[in-house]
C-alpha positions in Angstrom: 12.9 4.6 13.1 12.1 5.8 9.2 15.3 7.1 8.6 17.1 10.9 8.5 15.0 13.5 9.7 13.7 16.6 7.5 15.0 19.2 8.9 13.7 22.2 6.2 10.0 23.1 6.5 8.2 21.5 3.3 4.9 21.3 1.9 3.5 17.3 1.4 0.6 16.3 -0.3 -0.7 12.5 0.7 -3.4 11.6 -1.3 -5.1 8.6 -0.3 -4.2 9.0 3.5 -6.8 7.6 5.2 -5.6 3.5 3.3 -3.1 1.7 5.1 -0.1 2.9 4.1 -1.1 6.8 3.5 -2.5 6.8 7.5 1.4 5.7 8.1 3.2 8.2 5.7 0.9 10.9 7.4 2.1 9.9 11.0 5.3 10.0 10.0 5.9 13.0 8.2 3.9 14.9 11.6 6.2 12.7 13.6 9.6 13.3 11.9 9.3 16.4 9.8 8.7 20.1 9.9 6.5 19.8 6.9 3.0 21.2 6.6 0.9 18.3 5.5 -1.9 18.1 3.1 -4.0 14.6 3.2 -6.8 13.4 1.3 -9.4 10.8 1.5 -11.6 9.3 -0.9 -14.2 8.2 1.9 -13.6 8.0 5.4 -11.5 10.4 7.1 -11.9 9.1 11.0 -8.5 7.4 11.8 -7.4 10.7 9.9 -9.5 12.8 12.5 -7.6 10.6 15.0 -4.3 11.0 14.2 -5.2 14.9 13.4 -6.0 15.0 17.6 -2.1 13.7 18.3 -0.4 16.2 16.1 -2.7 19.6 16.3 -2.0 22.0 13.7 0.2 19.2 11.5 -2.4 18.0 9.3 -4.7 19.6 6.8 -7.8 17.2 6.4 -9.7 17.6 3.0 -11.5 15.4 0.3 -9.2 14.1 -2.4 -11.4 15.4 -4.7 -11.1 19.0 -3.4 -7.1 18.9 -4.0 -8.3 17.9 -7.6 -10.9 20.9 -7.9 -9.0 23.6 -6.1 -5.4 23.4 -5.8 -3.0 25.8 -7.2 -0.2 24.8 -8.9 3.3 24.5 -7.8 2.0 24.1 -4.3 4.1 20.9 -2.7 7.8 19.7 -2.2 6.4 16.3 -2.6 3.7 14.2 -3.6 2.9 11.0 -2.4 0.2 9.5 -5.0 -1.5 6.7 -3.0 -5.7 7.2 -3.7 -6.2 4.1 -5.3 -8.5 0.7 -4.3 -6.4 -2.0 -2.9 -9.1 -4.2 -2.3 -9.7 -6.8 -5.3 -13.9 -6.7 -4.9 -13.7 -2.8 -4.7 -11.5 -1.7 -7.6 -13.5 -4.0 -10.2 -16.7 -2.1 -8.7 -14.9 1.2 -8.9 -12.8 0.6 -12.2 -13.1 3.8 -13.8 -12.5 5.5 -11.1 -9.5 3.4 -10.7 -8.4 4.4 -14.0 -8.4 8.0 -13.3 -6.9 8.2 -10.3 -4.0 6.4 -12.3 -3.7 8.0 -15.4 -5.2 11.5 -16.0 -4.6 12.5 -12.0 -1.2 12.2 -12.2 -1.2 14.4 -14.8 -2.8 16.8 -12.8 -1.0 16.5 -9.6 2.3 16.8 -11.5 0.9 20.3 -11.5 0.7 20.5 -8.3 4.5 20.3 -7.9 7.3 22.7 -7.4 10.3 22.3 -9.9 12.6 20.1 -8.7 10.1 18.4 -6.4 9.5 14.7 -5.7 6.8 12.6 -7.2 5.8 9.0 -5.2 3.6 6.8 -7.2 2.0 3.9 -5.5 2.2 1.0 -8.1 1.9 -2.7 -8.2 3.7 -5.7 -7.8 1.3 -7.6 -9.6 2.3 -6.4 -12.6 4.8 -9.3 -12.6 1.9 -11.6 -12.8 3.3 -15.2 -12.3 7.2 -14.5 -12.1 9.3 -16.3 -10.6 11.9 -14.4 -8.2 10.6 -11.0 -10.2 13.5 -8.2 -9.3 13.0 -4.8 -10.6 15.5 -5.8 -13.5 12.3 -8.2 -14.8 9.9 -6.7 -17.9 6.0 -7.0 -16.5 4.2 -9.6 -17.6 0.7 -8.6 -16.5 -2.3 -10.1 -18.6 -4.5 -7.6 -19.8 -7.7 -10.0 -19.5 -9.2 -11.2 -16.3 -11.3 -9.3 -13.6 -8.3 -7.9 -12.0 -6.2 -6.6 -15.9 -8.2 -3.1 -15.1 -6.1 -2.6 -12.1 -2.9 -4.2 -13.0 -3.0 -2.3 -16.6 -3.8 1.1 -15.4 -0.8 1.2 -12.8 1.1 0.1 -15.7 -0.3 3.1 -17.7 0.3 5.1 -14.4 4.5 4.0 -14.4 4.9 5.1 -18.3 3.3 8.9 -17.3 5.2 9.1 -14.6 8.3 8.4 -16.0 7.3 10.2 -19.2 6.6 13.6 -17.1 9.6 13.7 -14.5 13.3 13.0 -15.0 14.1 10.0 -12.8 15.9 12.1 -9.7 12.0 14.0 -9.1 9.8 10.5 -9.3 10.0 7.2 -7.4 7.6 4.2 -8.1 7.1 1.6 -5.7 5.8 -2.0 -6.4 4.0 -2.5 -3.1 3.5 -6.4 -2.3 0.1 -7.2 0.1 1.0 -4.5 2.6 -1.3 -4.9 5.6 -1.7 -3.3 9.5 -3.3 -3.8 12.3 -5.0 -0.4 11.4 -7.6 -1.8 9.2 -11.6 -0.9 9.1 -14.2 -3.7 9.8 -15.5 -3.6 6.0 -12.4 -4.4 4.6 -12.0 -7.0 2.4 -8.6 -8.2 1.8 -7.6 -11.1 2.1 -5.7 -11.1 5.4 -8.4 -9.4 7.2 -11.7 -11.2 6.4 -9.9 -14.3 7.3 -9.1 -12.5 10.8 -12.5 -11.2 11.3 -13.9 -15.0 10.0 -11.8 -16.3 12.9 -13.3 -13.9 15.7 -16.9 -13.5 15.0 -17.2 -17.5 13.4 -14.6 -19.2 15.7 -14.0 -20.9 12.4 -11.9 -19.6 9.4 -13.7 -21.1 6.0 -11.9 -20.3 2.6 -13.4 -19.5 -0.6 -10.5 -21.8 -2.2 -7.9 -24.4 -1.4 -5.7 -21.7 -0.2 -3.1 -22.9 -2.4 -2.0 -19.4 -3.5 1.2 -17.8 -2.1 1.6 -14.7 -0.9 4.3 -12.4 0.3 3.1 -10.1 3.1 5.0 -6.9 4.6 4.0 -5.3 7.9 2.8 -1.6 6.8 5.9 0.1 9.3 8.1 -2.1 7.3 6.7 -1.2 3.8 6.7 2.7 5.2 10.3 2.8 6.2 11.5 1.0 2.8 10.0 4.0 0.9 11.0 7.0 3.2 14.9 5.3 2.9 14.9 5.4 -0.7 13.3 8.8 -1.0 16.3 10.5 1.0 19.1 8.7 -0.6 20.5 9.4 -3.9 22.1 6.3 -4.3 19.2 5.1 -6.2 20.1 7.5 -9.2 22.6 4.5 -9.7 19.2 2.2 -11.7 18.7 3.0 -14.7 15.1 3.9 -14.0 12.7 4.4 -10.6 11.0 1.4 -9.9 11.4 -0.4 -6.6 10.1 -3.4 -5.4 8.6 -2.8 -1.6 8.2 -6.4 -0.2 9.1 -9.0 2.1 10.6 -11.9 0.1 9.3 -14.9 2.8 6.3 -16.0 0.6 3.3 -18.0 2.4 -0.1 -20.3 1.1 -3.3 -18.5 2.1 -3.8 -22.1 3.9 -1.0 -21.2 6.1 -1.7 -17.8 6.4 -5.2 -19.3 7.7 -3.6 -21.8 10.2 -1.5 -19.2 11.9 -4.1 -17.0 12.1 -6.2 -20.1 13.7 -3.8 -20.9 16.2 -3.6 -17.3 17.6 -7.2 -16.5 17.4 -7.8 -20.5 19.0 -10.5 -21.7 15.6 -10.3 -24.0 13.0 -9.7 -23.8 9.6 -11.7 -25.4 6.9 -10.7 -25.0 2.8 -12.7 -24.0 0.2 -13.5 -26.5 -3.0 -12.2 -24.0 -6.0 -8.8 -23.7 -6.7 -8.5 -19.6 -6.8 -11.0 -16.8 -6.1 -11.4 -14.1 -7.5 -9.0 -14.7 -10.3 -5.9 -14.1 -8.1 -2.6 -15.1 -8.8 -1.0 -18.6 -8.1 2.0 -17.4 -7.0 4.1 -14.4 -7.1 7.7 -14.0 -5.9 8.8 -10.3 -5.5 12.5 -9.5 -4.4 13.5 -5.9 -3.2 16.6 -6.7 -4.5 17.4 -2.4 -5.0 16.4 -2.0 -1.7 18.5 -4.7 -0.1 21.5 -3.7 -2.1 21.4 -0.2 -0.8 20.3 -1.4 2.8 21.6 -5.0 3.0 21.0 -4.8 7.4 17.3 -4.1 7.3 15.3 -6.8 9.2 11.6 -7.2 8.1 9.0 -7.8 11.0 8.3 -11.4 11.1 4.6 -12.9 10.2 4.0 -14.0 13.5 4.2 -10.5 15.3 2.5 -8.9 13.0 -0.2 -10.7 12.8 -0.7 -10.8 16.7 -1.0 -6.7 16.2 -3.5 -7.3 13.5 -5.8 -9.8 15.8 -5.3 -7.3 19.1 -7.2 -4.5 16.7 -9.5 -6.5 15.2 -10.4 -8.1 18.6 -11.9 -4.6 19.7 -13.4 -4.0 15.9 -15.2 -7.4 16.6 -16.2 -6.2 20.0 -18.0 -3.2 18.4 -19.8 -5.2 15.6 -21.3 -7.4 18.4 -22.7 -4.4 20.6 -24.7 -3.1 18.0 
């Protein structure tokens, strides 16, 4: 499903394994490779412990900060750098944090790595800001004011080490777009997911805006398998750098979003009086245009089905909040 298998045995490091899209890489390198695997958390580790149960022996379980403390070097084949806060109300809480865990950890986990080995840093597509039809070819234009700069600049910062300290065949970076999955915990609070828990536990789905906003959303599988391709082909040695944009170029209005979410869940919908939250973007168009070039048969999972996997989880999470 992810692309060519690994046959050597390896050594992968995950950090931030327990998020969306680390729980994902972590089931698919015990799925697909012979690689041991090292994954970190920052604070819960039980859909970890889960997925742990379904490959025994496969995955090594620790805190992230423990890799940070104790690790010695020149330890992995590769490194997949994805601890970081993905939720807007959580990284301007956590802000310092979030700057370390872009900027002086990388230089430590670069450590970490063999010679020759591969570096995979989780960055940002909203380092484009308000571009229109932003490829990788397009310069960031990312303001470094607001209540959301903190994150935006410090991936940024995170890019220039990363290119600064590997040559571009040992480091990817990937502009991740609003990633989401149906494997999501019940204090989340992304966009996508309050909106589905609103829906279930409410029977009514309020905004905090207009919903005017327009999103691009790409099913976590989808996301997963974007990154894995581009790791194992050397085709992309033909950019002149290492950034790739991971997204799904259909773009939607939060409003929309709501509605379809509504007519699966069977609530209403009922918009906010401000025009943005949070001081979110307007609109952001992100094309994988590398990606597609290399890959031009890929098929993204449409909207529709993955939101039905996202409601048919979050159905049993909103079970659980009303039995205790």
């Amino acid at each position: 499903m992810f692309g060519p298998l690994v046959n050597r045995a390896m050594n992968i490091l995950v950090t931030g394994a327990s998020g969306i899209i680390g729980l994902k890489l972590v089931e698919y390198f015990a799925k697909n490779t012979h690689a041991t695997i090292d994954a970190t958390y920052l604070s819960s580790r039980q859909q970890l412990n889960k997925l742990s149960s379904i490959y025994p022996g496969r995955i090594n379980i620790s805190h992230y900060h423990r890799i940070i403390e104790q690790c010695n070097p020149s330890t992995y084949d590769e490194i997949w750098h994805f601890a970081t806060y993905g939720q807007p109300a959580r990284f301007i809480d956590s802000w310092q944090q979030v700057v370390d865990l872009n900027s002086q950890h990388i230089i430590f986990l670069s450590k970490l790595l063999k010679k020759g080995g591969k570096f995979h840093f989780a960055s940002t597509s909203e380092l484009y800001s308000s571009s229109s039809r932003a490829t990788e070819d397009a310069t960031p234009a990312s303001k470094p004011s607001g209540p959301r700069s903190i994150y935006t600049e410090s991936k940024r910062l995170g890019e220039s080490i990363c290119t600064t300290l590997f040559p571009q065949e040992c480091h990817l970076i990937y502009r991740i777009c609003l990633a989401y999955s149906e494997n999501f915990r019940f204090d989340d609070r992304r966009v996508l997911y309050e909106l589905t828990m609103k829906g279930l536990i409410d029977k009514s789905i309020s905004l905090l805006d207009k919903g005017t906003a327009k999103r691009q959303y790409i099913y976590v599988d989808d996301a997963v398998r974007m990154m894995i391709d581009l790791s194992r082909d050397n085709r992309r040695l033909m950019y002149p750098d290492s950034v790739f944009n991971i997204a799904n170029h259909d773009q939607i209005t939060i409003y929309d979003l709501a509605t379809q979410l509504a007519n699966i869940i069977g609530c209403t919908v009922s918009p906010g009086k401000f025009e943005n939250a949070l001081g979110a973007l307007d609109s952001v168009e992100v094309l994988p245009k590398r990606y597609l070039e290399l890959f031009p048969d890929f098929r993204f999972t449409s909207l529709s089905d993955g939101l039905k996997a996202v409601i048919d989880n979050a159905k049993i999470i909103a079970k659980q909040i009303s039995q205790v």
